[in-house]
C-alpha positions, -999 to 999 in steps of 0.1 A, spaced: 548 -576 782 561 -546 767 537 -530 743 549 -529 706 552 -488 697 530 -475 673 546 -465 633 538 -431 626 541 -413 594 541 -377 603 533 -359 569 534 -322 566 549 -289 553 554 -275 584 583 -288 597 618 -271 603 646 -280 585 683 -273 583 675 -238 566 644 -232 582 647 -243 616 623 -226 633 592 -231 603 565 -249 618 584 -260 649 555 -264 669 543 -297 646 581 -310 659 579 -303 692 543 -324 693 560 -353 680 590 -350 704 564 -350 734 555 -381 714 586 -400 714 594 -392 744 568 -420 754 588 -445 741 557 -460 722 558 -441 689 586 -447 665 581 -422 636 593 -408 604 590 -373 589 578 -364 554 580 -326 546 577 -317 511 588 -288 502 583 -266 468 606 -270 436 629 -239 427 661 -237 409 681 -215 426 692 -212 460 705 -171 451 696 -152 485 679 -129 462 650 -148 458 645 -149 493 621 -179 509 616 -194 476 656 -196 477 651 -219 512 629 -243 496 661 -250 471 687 -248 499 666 -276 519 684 -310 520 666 -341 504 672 -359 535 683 -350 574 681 -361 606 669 -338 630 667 -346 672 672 -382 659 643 -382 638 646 -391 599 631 -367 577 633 -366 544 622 -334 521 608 -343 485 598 -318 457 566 -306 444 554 -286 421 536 -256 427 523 -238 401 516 -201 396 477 -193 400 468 -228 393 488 -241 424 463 -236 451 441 -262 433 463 -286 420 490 -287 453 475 -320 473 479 -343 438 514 -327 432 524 -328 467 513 -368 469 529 -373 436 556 -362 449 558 -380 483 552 -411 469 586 -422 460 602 -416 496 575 -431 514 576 -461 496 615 -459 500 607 -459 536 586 -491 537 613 -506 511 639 -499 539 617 -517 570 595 -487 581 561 -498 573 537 -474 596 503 -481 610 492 -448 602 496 -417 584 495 -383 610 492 -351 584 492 -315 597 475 -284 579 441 -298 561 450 -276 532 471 -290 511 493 -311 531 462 -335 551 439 -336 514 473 -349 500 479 -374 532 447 -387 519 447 -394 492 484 -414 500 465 -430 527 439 -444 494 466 -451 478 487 -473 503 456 -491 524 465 -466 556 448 -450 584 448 -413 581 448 -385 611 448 -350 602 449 -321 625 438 -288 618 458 -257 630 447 -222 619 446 -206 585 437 -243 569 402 -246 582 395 -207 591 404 -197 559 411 -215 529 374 -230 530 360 -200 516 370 -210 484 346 -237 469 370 -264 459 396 -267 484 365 -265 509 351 -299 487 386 -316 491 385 -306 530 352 -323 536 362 -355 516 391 -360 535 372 -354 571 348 -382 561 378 -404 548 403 -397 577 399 -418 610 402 -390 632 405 -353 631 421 -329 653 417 -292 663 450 -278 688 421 -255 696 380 -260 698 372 -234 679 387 -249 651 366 -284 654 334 -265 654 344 -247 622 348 -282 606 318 -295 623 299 -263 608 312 -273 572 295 -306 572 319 -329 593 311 -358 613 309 -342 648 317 -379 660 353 -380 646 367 -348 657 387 -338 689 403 -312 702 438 -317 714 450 -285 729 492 -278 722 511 -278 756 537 -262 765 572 -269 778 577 -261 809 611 -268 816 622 -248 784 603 -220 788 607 -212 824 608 -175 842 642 -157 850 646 -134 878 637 -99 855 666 -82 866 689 -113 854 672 -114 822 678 -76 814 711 -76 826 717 -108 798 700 -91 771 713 -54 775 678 -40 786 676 -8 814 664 -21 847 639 6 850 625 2 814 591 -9 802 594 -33 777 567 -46 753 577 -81 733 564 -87 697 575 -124 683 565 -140 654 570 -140 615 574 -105 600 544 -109 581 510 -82 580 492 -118 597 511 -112 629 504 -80 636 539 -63 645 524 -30 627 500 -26 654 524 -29 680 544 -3 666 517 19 656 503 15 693 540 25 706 529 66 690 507 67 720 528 49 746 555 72 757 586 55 773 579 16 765 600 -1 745 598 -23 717 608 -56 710 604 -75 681 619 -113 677 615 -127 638 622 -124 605 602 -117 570 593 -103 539 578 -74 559 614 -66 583 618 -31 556 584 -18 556 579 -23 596 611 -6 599 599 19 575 566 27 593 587 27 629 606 57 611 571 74 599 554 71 634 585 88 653 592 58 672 624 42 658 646 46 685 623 28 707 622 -1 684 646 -30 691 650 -56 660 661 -88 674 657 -107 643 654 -150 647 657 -163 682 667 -201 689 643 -217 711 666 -221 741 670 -184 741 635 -171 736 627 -175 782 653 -143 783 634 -120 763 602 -136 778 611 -130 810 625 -97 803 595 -79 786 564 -65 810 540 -81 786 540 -102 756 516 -90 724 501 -109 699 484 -90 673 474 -114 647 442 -119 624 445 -150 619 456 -181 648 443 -214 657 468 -220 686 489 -196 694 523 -212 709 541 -178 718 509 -168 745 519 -202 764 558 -200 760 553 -166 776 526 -171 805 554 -207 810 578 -176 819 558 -154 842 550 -128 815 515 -118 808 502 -114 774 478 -90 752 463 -108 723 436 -98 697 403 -120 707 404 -148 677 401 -184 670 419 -206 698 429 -178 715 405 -172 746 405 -205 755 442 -196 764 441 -161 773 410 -172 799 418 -154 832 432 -122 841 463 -137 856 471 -150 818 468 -111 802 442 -91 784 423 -98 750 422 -64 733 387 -47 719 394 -56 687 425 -54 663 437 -21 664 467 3 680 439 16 699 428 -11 713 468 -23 719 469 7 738 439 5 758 448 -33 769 483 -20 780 468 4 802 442 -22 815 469 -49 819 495 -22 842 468 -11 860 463 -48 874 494 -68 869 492 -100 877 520 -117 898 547 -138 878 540 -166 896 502 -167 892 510 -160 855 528 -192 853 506 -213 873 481 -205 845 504 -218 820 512 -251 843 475 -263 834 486 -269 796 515 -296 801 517 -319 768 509 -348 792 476 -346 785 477 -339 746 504 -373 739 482 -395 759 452 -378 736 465 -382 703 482 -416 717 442 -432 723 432 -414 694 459 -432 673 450 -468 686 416 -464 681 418 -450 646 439 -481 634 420 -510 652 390 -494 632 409 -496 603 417 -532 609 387 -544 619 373 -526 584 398 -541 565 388 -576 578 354 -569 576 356 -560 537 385 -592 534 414 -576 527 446 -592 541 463 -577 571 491 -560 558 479 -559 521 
């Protein structure tokens, strides 16, 4: 007998969209692993904020315009209300406006046939406070996972942190991609009993090594070049500065930086000011298909951030035989865990950048033992996780909705 598939409602504002494809892709690619199952059937709702004008000169908040109401994306429905988010006030108020705001499409969704078991948020802050309080609202079981800046972060102020902690003691299960992030909520007053890490994979047919010459021949890149690979948001966060501050003291390697953001003049601007301009290579957005060529054509991968629960790019690149140097936060030593997988750095500085380069040349590890490192994070393990943690969550729902009388499906 063929087991009926579970009714998700993924909920979250970090998923890509037709004018932001590549914003929070890492919450899409978890529920593709999913559906690839063939026992979860799901929906997406990504709010996004209200702005009038989609005028390039407003930059991001011009995206948030530009983003269609509705799409499909990969065959998955998603549909992208408004909320409003208010100057100064906004951090406070954004969970009621966002679930104001969702409200409406969802119930257009169980209107049109899709009425989920269970309501899978991602980010605590805003986006899995305002899951909950929709969960209240509709009689559903509520996961939330954790994934960085949400639980390292925004708890240090008071009233988000209250909101956090009623929602963990609401929510049937929570979920860290990384450990360190479930003892943080565990050390803000959680029930220990209802949280789990669930570690992101990695695909490992997508992100697989290319012979290096191949991949520099592609790209444009000198055979006999040394070539250091930045990717991420172009944000202070991600740390691109160091790398480029770091590249003063690194004669003859190269530069690459993949992404996009607010900080693309001043990085080039501080590239200028340290002399090393011309060893600087913007490569702006990459598409996901494309980003195992630059992988497997850098020496090493670097990851400079001060902030990061799970860190997708460290995987994607140790997936493609390229070893990484990361700043020692958060998730990431329980990725960066051997030496065949790269080097942590001292502590978040171009000095530090530089010394790990040095340590990391001076005992490369083989492509091949990089990316049997990376073959031990596979998403099989991670779906089946969240799959158990899914069932269980909603037949202790059910048997709490019995318990207290309510009607199934009330």
């Amino acid at each position: 007998m063929n087991q009926k598939p579970l009714r998700i409602l993924l909920f979250s504002t970090l998923y890509p969209s037709a004018v932001r494809p590549v914003h929070g892709i890492f919450v899409e690619t978890r529920l593709r692993e999913l559906l690839k199952t063939g026992l979860v059937q799901a929906r997406v709702v990504a709010p996004v904020p209200w702005f009038p004008s989609t005028a390039t000169r407003f930059g991001e908040y011009a995206s948030f315009a530009a983003t269609p109401r509705h799409e499909e994306r990969n065959g998955v429905t998603v549909e992208h209300p408004r909320y409003l988010l208010l100057p100064k006030v906004g951090m406070n108020l954004a969970p009621y406006a966002m679930a104001l705001a969702a409200w409406r499409s969802i119930r257009r969704l169980q209107r049109e046939g899709f009425d989920f078991d269970l309501i899978d948020a991602h980010y605590y802050y805003p986006d899995g406070v305002a899951a909950g309080l929709l969960a209240k609202w509709l009689g559903k079981p509520l996961v939330v996972t954790a994934r960085g800046t949400d639980l390292n972060l925004i708890p240090d102020y008071p009233f988000p942190r209250r909101l956090i902690l009623r929602t963990a003691a609401q929510a049937g299960a929570s979920i860290g991609v990384c450990q360190a992030l479930m003892d943080r909520l565990r050390e803000l007053g959680a029930d220990g009993s209802r949280l789990h890490t669930l570690r992101n994979g990695v695909d490992l047919e997508r992100f697989r090594p290319e012979p290096l010459a191949q991949a520099r021949e592609r790209l444009g890149l000198a055979q006999d070049g040394q070539y250091l690979l930045s990717v991420g948001h172009l944000i202070e966060r991600k740390g691109h500065h160091i790398a480029i501050e770091a590249l003063a003291h690194l004669p003859g390697l190269q530069l690459l930086i993949a992404g996009s953001g607010p900080e693309e003049r001043a990085l080039k601007e501080l590239a200028e000011r340290v002399g090393v301009s011309q060893r600087v290579r913007w490569l702006g957005v990459v598409a996901q298909q494309d980003l195992k060529w630059w992988y497997s054509a850098a020496d090493a991968l670097v990851l400079g951030s001060s902030r990061e629960g799970w860190a997708n790019v460290l995987l994607e690149s140790m997936a493609c035989g390229t070893p990484v140097i990361a700043t020692n936060i958060w998730g990431t030593p329980e990725v960066v865990s051997t030496p065949s997988a790269g080097v942590l750095m001292a502590d978040r500085t171009p000095q530090a950048l530089v010394q790990a380069w040095h340590e990391l040349m001076a005992a490369q590890p083989t492509r091949t033992a990089t990316r049997h490192h990376a073959e031990q994070f596979s998403w099989a393990a991670t779906t089946q996780g969240q799959i158990d943690v899914f069932n269980r969550v909603i037949e202790h729902h059910a048997a709490a909705m019995a318990a207290a009388g309510v009607p199934r499906g009330s």
